[in-house]
C-alpha positions in Angstrom: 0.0 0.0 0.0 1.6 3.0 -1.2 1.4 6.5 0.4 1.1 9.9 -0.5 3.7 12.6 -0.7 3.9 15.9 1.4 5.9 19.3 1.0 6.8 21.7 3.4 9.4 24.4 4.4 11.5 24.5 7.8 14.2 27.1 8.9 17.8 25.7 8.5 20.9 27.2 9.2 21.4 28.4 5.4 18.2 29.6 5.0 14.4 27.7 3.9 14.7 24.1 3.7 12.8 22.1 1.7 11.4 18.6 2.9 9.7 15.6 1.7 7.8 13.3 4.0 5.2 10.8 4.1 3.9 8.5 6.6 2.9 9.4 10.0 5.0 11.5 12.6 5.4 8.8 15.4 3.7 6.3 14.0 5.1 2.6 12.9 8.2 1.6 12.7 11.1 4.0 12.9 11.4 7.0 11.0 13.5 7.3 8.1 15.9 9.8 7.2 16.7 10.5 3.5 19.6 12.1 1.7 19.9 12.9 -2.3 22.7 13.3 -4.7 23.4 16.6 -5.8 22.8 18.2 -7.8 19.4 16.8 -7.4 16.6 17.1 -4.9 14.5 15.1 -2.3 11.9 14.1 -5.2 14.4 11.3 -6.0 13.2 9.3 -3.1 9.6 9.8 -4.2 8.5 6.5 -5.3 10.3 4.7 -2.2 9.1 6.9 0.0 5.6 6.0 -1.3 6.5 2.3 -0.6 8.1 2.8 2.7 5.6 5.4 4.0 2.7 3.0 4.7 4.8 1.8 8.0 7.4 4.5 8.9 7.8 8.4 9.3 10.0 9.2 5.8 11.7 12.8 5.5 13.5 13.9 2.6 15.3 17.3 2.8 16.9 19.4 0.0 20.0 19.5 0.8 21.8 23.5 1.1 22.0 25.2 -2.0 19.9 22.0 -4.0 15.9 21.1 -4.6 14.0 24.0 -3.6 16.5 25.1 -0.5 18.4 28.1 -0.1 21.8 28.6 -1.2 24.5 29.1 1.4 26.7 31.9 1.4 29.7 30.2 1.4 30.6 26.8 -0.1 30.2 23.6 2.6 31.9 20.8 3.1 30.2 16.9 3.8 30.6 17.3 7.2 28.9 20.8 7.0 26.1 19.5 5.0 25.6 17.1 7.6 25.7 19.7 10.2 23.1 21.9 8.2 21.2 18.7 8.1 21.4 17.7 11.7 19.9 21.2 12.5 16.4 20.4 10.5 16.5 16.8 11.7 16.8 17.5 15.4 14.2 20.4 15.7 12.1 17.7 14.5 12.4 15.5 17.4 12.0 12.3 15.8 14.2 10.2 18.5 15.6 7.0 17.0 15.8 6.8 13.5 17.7 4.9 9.9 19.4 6.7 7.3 19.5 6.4 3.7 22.3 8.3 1.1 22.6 8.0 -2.7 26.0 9.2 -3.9 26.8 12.6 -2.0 23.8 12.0 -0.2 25.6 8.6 1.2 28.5 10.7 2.1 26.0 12.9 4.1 24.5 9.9 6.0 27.7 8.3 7.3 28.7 12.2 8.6 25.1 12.8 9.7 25.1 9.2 11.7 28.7 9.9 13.1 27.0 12.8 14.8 24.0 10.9 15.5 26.0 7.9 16.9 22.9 6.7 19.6 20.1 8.1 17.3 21.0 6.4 14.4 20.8 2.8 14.3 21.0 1.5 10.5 22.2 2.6 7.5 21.6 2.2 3.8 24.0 3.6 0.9 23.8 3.5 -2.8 26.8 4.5 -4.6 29.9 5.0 -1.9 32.9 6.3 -3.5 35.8 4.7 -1.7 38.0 6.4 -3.8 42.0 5.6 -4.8 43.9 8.9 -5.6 44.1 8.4 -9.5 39.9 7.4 -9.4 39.7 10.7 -7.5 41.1 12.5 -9.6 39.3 10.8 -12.9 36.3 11.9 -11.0 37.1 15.7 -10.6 38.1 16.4 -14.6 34.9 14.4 -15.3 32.7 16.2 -13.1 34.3 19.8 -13.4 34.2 19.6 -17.6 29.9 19.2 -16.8 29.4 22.2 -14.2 31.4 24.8 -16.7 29.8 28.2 -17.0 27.4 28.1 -20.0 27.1 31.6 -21.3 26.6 32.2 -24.4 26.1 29.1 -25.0 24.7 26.8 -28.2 22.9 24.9 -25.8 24.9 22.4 -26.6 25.5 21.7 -22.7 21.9 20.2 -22.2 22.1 17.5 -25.0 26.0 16.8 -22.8 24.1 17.0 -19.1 21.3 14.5 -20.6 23.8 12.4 -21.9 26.3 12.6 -18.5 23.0 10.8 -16.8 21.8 8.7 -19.6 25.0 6.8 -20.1 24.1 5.3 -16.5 20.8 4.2 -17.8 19.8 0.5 -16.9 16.7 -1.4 -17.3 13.1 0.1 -16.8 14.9 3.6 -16.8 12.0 6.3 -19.0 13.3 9.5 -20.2 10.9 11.0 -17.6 13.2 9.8 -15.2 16.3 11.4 -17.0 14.8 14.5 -17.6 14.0 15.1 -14.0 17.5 15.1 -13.0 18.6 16.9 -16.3 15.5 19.7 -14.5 17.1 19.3 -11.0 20.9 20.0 -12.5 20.0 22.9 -14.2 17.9 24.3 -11.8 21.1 23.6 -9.3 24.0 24.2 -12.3 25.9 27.3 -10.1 26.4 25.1 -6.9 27.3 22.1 -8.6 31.0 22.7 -8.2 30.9 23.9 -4.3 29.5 20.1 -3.8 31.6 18.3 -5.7 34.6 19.8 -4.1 32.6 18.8 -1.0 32.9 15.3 -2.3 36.4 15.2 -3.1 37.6 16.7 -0.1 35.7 14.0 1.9 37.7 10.7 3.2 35.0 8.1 3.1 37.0 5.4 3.6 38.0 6.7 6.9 33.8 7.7 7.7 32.8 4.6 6.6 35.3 2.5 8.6 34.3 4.7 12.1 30.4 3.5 11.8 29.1 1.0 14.3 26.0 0.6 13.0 25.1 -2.3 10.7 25.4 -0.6 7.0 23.7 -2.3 3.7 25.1 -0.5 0.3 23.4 -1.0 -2.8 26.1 -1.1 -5.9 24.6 -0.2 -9.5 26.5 0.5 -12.7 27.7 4.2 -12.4 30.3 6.4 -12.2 31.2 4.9 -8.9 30.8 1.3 -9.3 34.1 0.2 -8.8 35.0 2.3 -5.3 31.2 1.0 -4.1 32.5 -2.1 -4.0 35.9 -1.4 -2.4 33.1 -0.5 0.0 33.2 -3.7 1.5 36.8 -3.4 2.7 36.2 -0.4 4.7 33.1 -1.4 7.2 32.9 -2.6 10.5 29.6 -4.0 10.2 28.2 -3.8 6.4 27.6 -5.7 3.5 27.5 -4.7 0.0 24.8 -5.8 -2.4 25.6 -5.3 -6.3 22.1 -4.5 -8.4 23.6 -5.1 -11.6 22.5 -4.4 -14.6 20.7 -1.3 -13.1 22.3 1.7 -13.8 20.9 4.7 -11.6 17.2 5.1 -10.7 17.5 1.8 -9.0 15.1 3.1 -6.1 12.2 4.2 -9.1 12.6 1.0 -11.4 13.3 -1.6 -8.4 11.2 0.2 -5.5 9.4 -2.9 -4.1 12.7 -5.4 -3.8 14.5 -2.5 -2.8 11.9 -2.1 -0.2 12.1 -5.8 1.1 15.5 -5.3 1.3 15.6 -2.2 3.3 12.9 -3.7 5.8 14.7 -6.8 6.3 18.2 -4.9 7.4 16.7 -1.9 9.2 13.7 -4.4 11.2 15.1 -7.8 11.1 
């Protein structure tokens, strides 16, 4: 039984925050938090949000400067992400609670849990970038040559951004589905290098390896498949699960296993 999804604006740190949520405040099992890639938005969580909602609280914030959030005035690292996060999460009061990250949003969960050490009691990742120096740096030129200033531009540099998220495209991906995030990078396309600086200045081998909590990463074909993976080497207490041949989207085009897999780590 699916659920609907709600909007709403709370004061952050940075300004107006955006959330998504569905279910029922302290109702069910326990809440969810959930934590996008950027330079995307909340919305990205809306169809397992729908899934999950029936039994559980789920939130799904903008994060700073993304979605429909204010921008900060200064660029942020992870673990101030986290920190701007932490800010909206704990005015909420929502006690004990499970995280879920995709990509930078995964980096955001292991730094939001480390500062949520009792609060937090599972975890769930997709896309962890345990990266080696020469993959790090693969990663920046890639990344940087997508976020370049477009100005007079040909408009060549949408048919680029679709194709930078289409070549990740797996099974039971729609063009719908690509053009939202081709919408949420544009709409986003001026902070997109203050994050992935963010991302590349963040040790998440070390993060990783300092959680307690039991941790379940999903691995699709991306960008990161590779360091997700090496994933496994890091944690204390975690297991990785590769969802080949999905690509991204794997939360929209395999919602209901997903789901099952989510309930039996974070309840069982």
């Amino acid at each position: 039984m699916s659920t609907d999804v709600r909007r709403r604006y709370v004061d952050g740190p940075y300004g107006q925050v955006h959330l998504y949520e569905a279910g029922t405040r302290g109702a069910g099992k326990r809440p969810m938090v959930c934590f996008h890639q950027s330079p995307l938005s909340g919305r990205t969580f809306d169809a397992f949000m729908r899934e999950m909602g029936s039994e559980r609280y789920m939130v799904a914030p903008d994060t700073p400067g993304f979605g429909h959030a204010d921008v900060p005035t200064k660029a942020l690292s992870i673990e101030d992400y986290a920190k701007a996060h932490s800010a909206v999460i704990d005015a909420m009061t929502l006690g004990e609670m499970d995280v879920i990250g995709v990509h930078t949003g995964a980096r955001i969960a292991v730094e939001f849990t480390r500062l949520h050490r009792d609060q937090v009691k599972h975890v769930v990742l997709v896309g962890v970038g345990v990266y080696t120096e020469e993959e790090r740096a693969k990663q920046r030129t890639w990344t940087g040559a997508s976020s370049q200033p477009t100005e007079n531009s040909d408009g060549s540099h949408l048919v680029r951004l679709w194709n930078n998220w289409a070549q990740f495209r797996g099974p039971g991906v729609t063009d719908e589905m690509i053009e939202r995030y081709v919408s949420d990078s544009l709409r986003n396309r001026s902070n997109v290098s203050d994050a992935m600086n963010a991302v590349f200045s963040h040790d998440m081998a070390a993060a990783l390896g300092d959680l307690e909590q039991p941790v379940l990463v999903f691995n699709v074909r991306d960008d990161v498949y590779g360091p997700t993976a090496r994933s496994a080497e890091v944690m204390k207490n975690g297991r990785v699960v590769d969802l080949s041949p999905s690509g991204l989207w794997p939360l929209e085009t395999r919602t209901e296993e997903i789901a099952e897999m989510v309930r039996a780590h974070c309840d069982g």
